[in-house]
N, C-alpha and C positions, 0 to 999 in steps of 0.2 A: 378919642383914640387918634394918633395921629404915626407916621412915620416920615424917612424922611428920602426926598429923590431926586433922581441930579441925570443929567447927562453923561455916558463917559465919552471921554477927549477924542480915544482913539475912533472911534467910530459912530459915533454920535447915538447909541443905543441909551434908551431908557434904563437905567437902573433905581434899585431901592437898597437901602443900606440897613445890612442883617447882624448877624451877630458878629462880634471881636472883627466888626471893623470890616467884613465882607461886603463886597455888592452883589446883589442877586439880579439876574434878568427878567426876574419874576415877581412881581407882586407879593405871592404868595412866601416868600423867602425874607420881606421883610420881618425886622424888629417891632413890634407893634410897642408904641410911648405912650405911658398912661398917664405921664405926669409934666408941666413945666421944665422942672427939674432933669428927665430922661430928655426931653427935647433938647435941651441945651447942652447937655453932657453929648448926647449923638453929633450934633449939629458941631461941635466940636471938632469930629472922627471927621466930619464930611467937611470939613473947614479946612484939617488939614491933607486930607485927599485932591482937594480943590489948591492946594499949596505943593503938592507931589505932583501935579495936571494928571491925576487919573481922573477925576471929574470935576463938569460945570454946571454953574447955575444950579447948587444943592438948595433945597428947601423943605419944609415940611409940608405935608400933606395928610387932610384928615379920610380915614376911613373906617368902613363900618364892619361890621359881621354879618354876612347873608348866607345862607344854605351852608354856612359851616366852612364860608370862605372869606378871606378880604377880600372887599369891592370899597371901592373910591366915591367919596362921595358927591366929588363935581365931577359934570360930564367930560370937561379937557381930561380931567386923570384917569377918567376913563377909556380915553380915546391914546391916552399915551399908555396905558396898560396893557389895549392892546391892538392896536393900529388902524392903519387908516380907516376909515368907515365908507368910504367910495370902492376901495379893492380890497375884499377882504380877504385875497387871497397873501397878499404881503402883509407883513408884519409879523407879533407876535401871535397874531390870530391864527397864522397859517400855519404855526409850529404843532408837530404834535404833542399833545397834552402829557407831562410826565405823569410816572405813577407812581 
């Protein structure tokens, strides 16, 4: 399972890119891509997002299913899922949790 995540321009915020072409600030918001096919079909969207400078450096990344949530399956994407690990008071760690 993989999705796909990029930087946006304006502000240098972590995003994931969801459905019809959305970015989400959340992990949880992405598209989950089960296939080669969905990878490249998306990576398209973020091609030409990356073509508009709403975002940089798009890529895909794999993740998993845990306790009934996407979690990343390398430690970097973890760490840009939800931020610094020295202050955990910034970032998106520090956001309260939607519901």
């Amino acid at each position: 399972m993989n999705v796909i995540t990029a930087n946006r321009l304006l502000d240098g915020e972590v995003v994931w890119l969801g459905d019809n072409g959305h970015w989400s600030e959340t992990l949880q918001g992405a598209k989950v891509l089960e296939s080669a096919e969905d990878v490249a079909e998306h990576m398209a969207i973020a091609k030409q997002a990356i073509a508009d400078r709403f975002v940089v450096e798009a890529y895909e990344m794999a993740v998993k299913h845990e306790d009934g949530k996407l979690v990343p399956v390398r430690y970097r994407e973890v760490i840009r899922a939800a931020g610094p690990t020295i202050l955990p008071g910034l970032g998106k760690q520090a956001k309260p949790v939607a519901v």
